[in-house]
Each structure stands twice: as structure tokens, then as C-alpha cells.
C-alpha positions in Angstrom: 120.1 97.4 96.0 118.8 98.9 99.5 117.0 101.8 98.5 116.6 105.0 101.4 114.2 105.1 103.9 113.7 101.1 103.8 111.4 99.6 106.6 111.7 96.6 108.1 109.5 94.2 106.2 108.6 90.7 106.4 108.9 89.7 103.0 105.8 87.0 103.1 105.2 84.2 100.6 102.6 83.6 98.1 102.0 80.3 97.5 100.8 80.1 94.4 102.4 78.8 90.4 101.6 78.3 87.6 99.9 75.5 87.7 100.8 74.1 91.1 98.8 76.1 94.1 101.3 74.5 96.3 104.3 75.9 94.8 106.4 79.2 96.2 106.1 82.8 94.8 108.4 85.0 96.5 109.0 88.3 97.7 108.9 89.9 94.3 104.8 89.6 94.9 103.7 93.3 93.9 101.8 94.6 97.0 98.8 96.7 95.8 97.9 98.6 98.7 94.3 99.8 99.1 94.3 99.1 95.5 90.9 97.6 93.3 90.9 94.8 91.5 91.6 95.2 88.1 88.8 94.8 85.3 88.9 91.4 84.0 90.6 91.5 80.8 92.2 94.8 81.0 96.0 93.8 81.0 96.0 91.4 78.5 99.7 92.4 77.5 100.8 91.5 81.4 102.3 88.7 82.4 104.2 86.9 85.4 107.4 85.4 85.3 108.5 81.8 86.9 111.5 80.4 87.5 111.6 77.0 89.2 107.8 77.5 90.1 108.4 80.5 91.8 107.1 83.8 90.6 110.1 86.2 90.3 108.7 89.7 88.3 105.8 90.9 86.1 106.4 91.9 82.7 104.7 93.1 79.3 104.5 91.5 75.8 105.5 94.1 73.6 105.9 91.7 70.6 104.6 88.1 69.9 108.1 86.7 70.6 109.2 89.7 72.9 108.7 90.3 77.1 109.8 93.1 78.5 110.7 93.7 82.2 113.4 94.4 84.8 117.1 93.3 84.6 117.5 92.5 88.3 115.1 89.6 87.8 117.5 88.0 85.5 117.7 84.3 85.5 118.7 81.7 83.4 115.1 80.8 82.1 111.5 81.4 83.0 108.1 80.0 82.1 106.0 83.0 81.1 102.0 83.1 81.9 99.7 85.0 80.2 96.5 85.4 79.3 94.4 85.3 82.7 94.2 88.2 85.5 94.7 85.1 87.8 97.9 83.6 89.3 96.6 80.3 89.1 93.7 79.1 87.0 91.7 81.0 84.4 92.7 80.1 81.3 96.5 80.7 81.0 99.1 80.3 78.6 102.9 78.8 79.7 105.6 79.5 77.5 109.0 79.0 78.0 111.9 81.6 77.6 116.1 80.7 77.9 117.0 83.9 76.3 117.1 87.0 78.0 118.7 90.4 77.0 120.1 92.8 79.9 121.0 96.0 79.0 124.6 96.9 78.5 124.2 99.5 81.3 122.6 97.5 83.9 124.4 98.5 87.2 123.1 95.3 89.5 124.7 97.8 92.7 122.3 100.6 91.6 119.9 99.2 89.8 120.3 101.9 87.2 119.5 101.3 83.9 117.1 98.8 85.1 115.5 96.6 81.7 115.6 93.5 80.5 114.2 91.7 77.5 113.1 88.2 77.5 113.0 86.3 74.2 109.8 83.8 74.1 110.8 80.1 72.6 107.9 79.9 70.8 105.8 83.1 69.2 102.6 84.1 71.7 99.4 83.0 70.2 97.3 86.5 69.8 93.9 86.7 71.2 91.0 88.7 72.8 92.9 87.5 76.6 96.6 87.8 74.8 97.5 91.2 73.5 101.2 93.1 72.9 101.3 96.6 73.9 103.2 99.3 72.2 106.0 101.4 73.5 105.5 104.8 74.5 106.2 107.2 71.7 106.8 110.0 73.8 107.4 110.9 77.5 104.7 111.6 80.4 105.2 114.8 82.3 104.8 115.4 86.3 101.2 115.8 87.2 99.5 112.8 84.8 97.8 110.5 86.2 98.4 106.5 85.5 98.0 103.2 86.6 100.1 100.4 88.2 98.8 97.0 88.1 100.1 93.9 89.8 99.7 90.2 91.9 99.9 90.1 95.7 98.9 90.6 99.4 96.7 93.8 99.2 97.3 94.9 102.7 100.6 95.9 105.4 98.4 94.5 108.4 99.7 91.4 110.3 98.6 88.3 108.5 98.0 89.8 105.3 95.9 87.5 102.9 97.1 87.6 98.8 94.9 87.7 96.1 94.9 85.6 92.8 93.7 88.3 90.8 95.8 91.2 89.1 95.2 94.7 91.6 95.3 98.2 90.2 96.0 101.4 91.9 96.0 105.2 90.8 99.2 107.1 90.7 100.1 110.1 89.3 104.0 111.3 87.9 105.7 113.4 90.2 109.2 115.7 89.6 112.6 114.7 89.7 113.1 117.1 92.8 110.3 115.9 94.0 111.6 112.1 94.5 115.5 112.8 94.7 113.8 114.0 98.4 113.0 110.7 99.3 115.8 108.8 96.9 118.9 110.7 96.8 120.3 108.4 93.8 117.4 108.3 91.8 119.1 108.6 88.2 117.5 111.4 86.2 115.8 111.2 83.1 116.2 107.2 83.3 113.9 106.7 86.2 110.4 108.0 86.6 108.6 108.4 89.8 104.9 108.4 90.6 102.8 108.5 93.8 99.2 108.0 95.3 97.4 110.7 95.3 95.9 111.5 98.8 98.1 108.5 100.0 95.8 105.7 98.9 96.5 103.0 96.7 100.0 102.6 95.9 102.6 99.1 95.1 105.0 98.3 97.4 107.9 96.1 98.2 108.0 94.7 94.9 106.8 93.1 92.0 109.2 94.1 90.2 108.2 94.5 86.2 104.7 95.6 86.8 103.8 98.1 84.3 102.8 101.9 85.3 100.4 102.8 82.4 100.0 107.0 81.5 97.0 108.0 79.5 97.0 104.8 77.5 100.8 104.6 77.2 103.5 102.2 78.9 105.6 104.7 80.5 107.4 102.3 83.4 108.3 99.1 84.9 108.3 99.1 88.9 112.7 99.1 89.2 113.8 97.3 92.2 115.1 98.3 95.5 112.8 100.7 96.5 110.3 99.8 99.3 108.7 103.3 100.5 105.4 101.2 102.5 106.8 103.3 105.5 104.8 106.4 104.8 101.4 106.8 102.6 103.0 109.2 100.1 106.6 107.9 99.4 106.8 107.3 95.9 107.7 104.4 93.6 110.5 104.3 91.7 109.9 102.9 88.1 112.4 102.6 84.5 111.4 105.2 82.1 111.1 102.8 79.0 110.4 106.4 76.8 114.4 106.8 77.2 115.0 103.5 76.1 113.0 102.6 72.3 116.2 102.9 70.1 117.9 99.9 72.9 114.9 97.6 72.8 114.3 98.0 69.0 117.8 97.7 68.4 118.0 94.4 70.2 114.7 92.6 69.4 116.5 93.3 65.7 119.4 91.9 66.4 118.6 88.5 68.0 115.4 87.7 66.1 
């Protein structure tokens, strides 16, 4: 989908797989903007998503055998890394995935009702560098501040350099009114929106999946189509996952 106010953007590669430095990963790359990197170890529920040695989203492990992340980065299969802040290297775990679970709703025009649940082959080993992370019990209200975390080139400037490493930025939830400014079809109570405050760090143009963390809680997954990057304020639209516990329970039941 072609979200408003979409700049022109070259969408660069990463080279970089799982793996195979030489390999593609494409424009789903999250782009942390004046972002940090994040402290080692912090995400250890986040992982990346491959298909044919390219990265295509970010997700979470919300149960040993369970991935959550966005539906428009459906494919056949993937191979799932986790367990190392770094693209390549470090110390990460590949497992493969040929099951994945859109939701019924999934509008691929809109990208409204953007989730997806990937089914892991083989049950994640748990560790210190491998962790799930629950689902929120409860909604975030405008005004609280989070975190969004992600791979990627970590500037806009002309030959922008990438970073192995997971990036975090600060963001903080804004109101529907608020957004539906900038995103006219934003789909309320569904969709959450959150923005830099002062116009500093923020994601942009992608990697799609990466988790917006609230207070300790796993309120979002960056949605697709939306590339604010234009201005320093334009806010990110993510999937409210709060809205959606009874779906995701429901079908980690039904196809375990």
C-alpha cells in the first residue's frame, strides 16, 4: 500500500544474511534514524526474517514454536535468526518456518489488519540470548513513551552506511486525531501511532515487524506502507497487537 505524504526514496540494499555477508537484504531494512544502538542483549525475543537469503521483516517470539509479525511479509517460508543483536555473526540461531498464519482480515490494499503468525519447524531452544515475550495485557494510551528497535542504514544522507547491530530510538504514542492528520486511512483502534519526540530518533521506510515496546509491554509491530522520513515529526504507523490476543491465542491453539 502507498501510504500519504510518501517521499521519493531510494530504497538501498543491505548486503548482509544470515550467514552469507554477500547475500541481499532488501528494502524492508528498518531505518533507525538518529537512533542508539541497542544494549547488547536487550531484545532477545527479536528476530529477522529470510527468505531466499534476503531479509524481508523483523518479528518477535512470543512462544517457543511461535513468531509474530506483519502479514504483508508473507511468503512461502523463511529462515528465522535469533539470538544475536547482529545481522551477521554473533552467535545466531537459524530455524526454519513453512507455516505461516495471516489474519482472516488482512486487507493486502490497505494493509489493515496487518499480523501474521509464523509457525517455527522446530521449538526455539530458550536461553539468556533467546527469550519469548509476552503479549500486552492491556492497551498504552497517548502520551507514553516506548521504544522501537530495528536493523539498517541509520542515516537519510546520500551514501548512507548500515549497521549490523539492532538500533533503538525513543518514541512516544500519540492520538488517533493526531495521526489521521498525517494518514487519512489510518484504521482506528487497530493501528497505533507513535512519534519522536523533539523530531529525533525515529524508523522509517520499513522494517516492517519491528516491535514498538511501551513500559515493558509489546504494544506494536511497524505496519507497512507508511514512509513519513519526509518531515522530523511524521509519525509511524504500527498494528495494535492489544486488539488482537483472542486471534493469536486462538490460532497458536488451533494449529499446534
Amino acid at each position: 500500500m502507498e501510504g500519504p505524504l510518501l517521499p521519493t526514496l531510494l530504497l538501498l540494499l543491505l548486503s548482509l544474511a544470515p550467514g552469507s555477508a554477500g547475500q541481499e537484504a532488501h528494502g524492508n531494512g528498518e531505518r533507525i534514524i538518529n537512533g542508539v544502538v541497542c544494549p547488547r542483549g536487550s531484545h532477545p525475543w527479536q528476530v529477522a526474517l529470510y527468505h531466499n537469503n534476503t531479509l524481508q521483516c523483523s518479528g518477535v517470539l512470543i512462544n517457543q514454536q511461535w513468531v509474530l509479525t506483519v502479514a504483508h511479509c508473507h511468503m512461502s517460508d523463511y529462515i528465522v535468526q535469533m539470538g544475536s543483536d547482529l545481522l551477521v555473526g554473533g552467535r545466531a540461531r537459524n530455524i526454519n518456518a513453512t507455516e505461516s498464519f495471516v489474519h482472516p482480515w488482512y486487507d493486502n490494499r490497505t494493509d489493515d489488519h496487518d499480523i501474521m503468525l509464523v509457525k517455527l519447524s522446530s521449538p526455539a531452544r530458550l536461553s539468556r540470548n533467546v527469550k519469548k515475550i509476552n503479549l500486552p495485557s492491556s492497551c498504552k494510551d497517548p502520551g507514553t513513551s516506548c521504544t522501537v528497535s530495528g536493523w539498517g542504514i541509520t542515516t537519510m544522507a546520500e551514501g548512507a552506511t548500515f549497521s549490523s547491530e539492532l538500533m533503538c530510538s525513543d518514541v512516544s504514542l500519540i492520538t488517533y486525531p493526531e495521526c489521521k492528520l498525517y494518514y487519512p486511512t489510518v484504521l482506528k483502534n487497530y493501528m497505533i501511532c507513535a512519534a519522536p519526540p523533539f523530531g529525533l530518533g525515529y524508523p522509517c521506510t520499513g522494517d516492517s515487524g519491528s516491535p514498538l515496546i511501551c513500559e515493558g509491554s509489546l504494544q506494536g509491530l511497524v505496519s507497512g506502507g507508511y514512509y513519513p522520513c519526509s518531515l522530523a515529526y511524521e509519525p509511524v504507523v504500527y498494528t495494535r497487537l492489544c486488539m488482537y490476543r483472542k486471534w493469536i491465542s486462538d490460532t497458536m491453539k488451533t494449529n499446534s
